[in-house]
C-alpha positions as CSV (number, residue, x, y, z in Angstrom):
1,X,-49.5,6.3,-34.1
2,X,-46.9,8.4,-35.4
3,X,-43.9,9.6,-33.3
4,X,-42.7,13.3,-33.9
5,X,-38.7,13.8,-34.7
6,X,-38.6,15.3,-31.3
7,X,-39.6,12.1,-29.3
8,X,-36.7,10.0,-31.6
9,X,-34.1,12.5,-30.6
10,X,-34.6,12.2,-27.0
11,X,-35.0,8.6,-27.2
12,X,-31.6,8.4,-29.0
13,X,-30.0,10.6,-26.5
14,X,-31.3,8.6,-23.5
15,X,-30.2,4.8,-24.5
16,X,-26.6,6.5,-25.6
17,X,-25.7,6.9,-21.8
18,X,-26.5,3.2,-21.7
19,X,-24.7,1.8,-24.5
20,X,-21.6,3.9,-22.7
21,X,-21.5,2.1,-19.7
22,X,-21.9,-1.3,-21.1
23,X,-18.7,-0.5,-23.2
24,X,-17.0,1.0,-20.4
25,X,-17.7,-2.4,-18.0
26,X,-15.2,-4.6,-17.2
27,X,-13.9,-7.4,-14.9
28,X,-11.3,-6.5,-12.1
29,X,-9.2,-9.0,-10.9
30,X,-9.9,-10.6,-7.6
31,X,-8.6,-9.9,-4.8
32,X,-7.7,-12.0,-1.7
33,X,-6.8,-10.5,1.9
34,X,-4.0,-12.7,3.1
35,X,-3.9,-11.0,6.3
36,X,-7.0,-12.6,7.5
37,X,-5.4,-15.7,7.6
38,X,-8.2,-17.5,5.6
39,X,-7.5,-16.1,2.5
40,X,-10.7,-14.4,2.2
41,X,-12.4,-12.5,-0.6
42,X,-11.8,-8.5,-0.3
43,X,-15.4,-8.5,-0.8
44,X,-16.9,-10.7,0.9
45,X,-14.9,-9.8,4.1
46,X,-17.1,-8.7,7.7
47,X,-14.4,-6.5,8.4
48,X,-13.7,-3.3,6.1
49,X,-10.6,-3.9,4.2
50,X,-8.9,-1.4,2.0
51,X,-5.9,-2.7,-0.4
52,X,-3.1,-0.3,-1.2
53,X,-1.7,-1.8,-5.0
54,X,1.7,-1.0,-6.0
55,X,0.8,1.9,-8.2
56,X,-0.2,3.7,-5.3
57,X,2.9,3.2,-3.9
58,X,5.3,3.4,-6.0
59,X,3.4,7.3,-6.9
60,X,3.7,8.0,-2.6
61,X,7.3,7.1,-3.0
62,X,8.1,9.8,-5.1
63,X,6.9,12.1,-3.1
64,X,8.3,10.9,0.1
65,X,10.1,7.5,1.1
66,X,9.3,7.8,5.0
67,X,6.9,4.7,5.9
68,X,4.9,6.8,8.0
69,X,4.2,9.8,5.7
70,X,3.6,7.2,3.3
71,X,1.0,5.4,5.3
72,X,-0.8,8.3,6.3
73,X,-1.3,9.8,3.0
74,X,-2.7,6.4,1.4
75,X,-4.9,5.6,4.7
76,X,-6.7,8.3,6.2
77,X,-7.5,6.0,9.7
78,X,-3.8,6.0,10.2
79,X,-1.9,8.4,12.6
80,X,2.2,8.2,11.9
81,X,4.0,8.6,14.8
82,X,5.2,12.0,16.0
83,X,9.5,10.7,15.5
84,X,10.4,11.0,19.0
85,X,12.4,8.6,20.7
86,X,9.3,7.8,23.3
87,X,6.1,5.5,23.6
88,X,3.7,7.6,21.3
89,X,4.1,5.7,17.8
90,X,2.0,4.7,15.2
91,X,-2.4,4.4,15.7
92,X,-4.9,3.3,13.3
93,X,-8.5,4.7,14.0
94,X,-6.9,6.3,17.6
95,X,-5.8,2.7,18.6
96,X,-2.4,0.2,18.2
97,X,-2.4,-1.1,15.0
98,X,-0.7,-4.5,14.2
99,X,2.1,-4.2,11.8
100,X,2.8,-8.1,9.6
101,X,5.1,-8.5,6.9
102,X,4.3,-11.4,4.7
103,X,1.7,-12.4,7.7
104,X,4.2,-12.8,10.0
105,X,3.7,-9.9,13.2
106,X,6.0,-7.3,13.8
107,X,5.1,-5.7,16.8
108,X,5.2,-6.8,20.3
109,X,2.2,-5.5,22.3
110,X,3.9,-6.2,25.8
111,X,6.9,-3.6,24.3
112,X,5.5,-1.9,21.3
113,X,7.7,0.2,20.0
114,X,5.1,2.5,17.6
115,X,7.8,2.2,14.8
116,X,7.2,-1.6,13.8
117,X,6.2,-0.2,9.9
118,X,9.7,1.2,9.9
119,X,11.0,-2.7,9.7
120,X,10.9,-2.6,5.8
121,X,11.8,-0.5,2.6
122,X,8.6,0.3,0.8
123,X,10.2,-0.4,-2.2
124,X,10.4,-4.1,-1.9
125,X,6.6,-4.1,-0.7
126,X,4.1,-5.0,-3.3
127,X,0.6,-4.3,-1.6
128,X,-0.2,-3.3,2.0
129,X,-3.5,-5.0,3.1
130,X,-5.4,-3.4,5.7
131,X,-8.2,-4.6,8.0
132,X,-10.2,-1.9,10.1
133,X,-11.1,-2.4,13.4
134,X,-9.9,-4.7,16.2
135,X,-9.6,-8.5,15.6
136,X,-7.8,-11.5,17.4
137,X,-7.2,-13.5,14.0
138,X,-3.5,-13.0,14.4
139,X,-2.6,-12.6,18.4
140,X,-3.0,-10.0,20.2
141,X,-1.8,-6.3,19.5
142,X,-4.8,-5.9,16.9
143,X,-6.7,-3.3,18.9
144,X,-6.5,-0.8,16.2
145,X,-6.7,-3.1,13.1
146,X,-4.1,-4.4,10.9
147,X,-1.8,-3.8,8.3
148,X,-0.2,-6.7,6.1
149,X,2.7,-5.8,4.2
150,X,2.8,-8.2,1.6
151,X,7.0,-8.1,-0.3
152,X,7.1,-8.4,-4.2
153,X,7.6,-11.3,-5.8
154,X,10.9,-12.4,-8.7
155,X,10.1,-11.3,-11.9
156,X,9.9,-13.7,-15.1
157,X,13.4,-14.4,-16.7
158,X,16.7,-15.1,-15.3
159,X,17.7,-11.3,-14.7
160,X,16.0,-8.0,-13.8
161,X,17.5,-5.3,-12.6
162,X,16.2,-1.8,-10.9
163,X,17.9,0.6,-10.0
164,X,16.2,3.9,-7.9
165,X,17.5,7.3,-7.1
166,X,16.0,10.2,-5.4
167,X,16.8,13.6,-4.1
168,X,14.2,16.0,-2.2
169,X,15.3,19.8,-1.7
170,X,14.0,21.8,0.7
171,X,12.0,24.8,-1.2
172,X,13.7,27.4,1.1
173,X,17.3,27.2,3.0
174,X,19.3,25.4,0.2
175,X,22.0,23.5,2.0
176,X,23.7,20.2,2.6
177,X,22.0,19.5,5.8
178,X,18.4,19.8,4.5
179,X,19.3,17.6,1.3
180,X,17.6,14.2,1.3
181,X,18.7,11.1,-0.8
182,X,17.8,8.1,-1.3
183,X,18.5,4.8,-3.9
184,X,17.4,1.3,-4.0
185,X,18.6,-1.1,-6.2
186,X,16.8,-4.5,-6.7
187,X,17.9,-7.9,-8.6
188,X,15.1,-10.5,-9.6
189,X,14.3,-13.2,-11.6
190,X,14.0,-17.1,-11.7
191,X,15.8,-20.1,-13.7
192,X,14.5,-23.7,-13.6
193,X,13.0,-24.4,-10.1
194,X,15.0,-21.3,-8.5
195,X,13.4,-18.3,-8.3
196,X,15.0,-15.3,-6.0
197,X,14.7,-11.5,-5.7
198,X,17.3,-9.4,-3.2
199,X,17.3,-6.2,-2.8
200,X,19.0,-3.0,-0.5
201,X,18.4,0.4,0.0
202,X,19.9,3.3,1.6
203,X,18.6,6.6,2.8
204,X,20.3,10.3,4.2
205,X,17.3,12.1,5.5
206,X,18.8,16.2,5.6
């Protein structure tokens, strides 16, 4: 049987897609969700869990460095709170959300506040972790779901330093009352058996 050049050439074109995704592939590191308490696979969680990496982070900072705009523009299920000094705060899916930092709980659900992910700069937070849905697996207050703020870690050698500034401008009425800044300044690193990380940041919202 002979095959006409025709029949090669689409042949060819049809295993090229093929040999492109096998060079493409490749292994992503594993993630575990700390704020279940088990330290259970992202994957192989009942609950839908969606991990916020520092990248993202660190790109929503420059845009804004309010928790709660940067919350709601990395999670879509999350409603920030409206800034008012009353009882309407912070709701993931439409219910009260419960805020952890390093696993340990935040909010209060016999006083919530709706401000608990205002407790920490978001530049000292490596990965938020978020469970959908309500659960009991940390207390009560988890009507909504929750979100695990996990801080970064000392970086390898005896010294690192960071130092942040930022300045936001309004696009229309230019003045010193609608001026936002904002720095953060960070100090990291580890010697022996020590290892320690401190950082502070300060913020003037116009």
């Amino acid at each position: 049987m002979r095959l006409s050049p025709l029949f090669i050439a689409l042949s060819a074109l049809l295993a090229a897609p093929a040999i492109a995704q096998q060079t493409d592939a490749r292994t992503l590191d594993t993630v575990t969700v700390s704020a279940s308490r088990t330290g259970q696979l992202a994957d192989t969680a009942p609950q839908t869990v969606v991990i916020i990496d520092r990248q993202a982070i660190e790109q929503q900072l420059r845009i804004s460095g309010n928790s709660s705009d940067l919350l709601s523009s990395l999670l879509p299920s999350y409603t920030p709170s409206r800034g008012k000094m009353n009882g309407s705060g912070e709701t993931l899916r439409g219910r009260t959300p419960l805020i952890l930092v390093d696993g340990i709980p935040q909010s209060n659900p016999l006083r919530p506040t709706g401000r608990e992910a205002h407790t920490i700069d978001y530049a000292m937070v490596e990965r938020i972790e978020v469970i959908q849905g309500a659960n009991a697996m940390n207390g009560l207050g988890a009507t909504g779901g929750t979100i695990n703020l996990i801080t970064r870690r000392p970086e390898p050698g005896e010294i690192n330093q960071h130092l942040g500034v930022q300045t936001t401008v309004p696009t229309s009425g230019l003045d010193g009352d609608t001026t936002s800044y904002r720095t953060d300044y960070r100090i990291s690193g580890s010697k022996g058996r020590w290892d320690y990380l401190l950082g502070a940041g300060y913020e003037d919202q116009g």
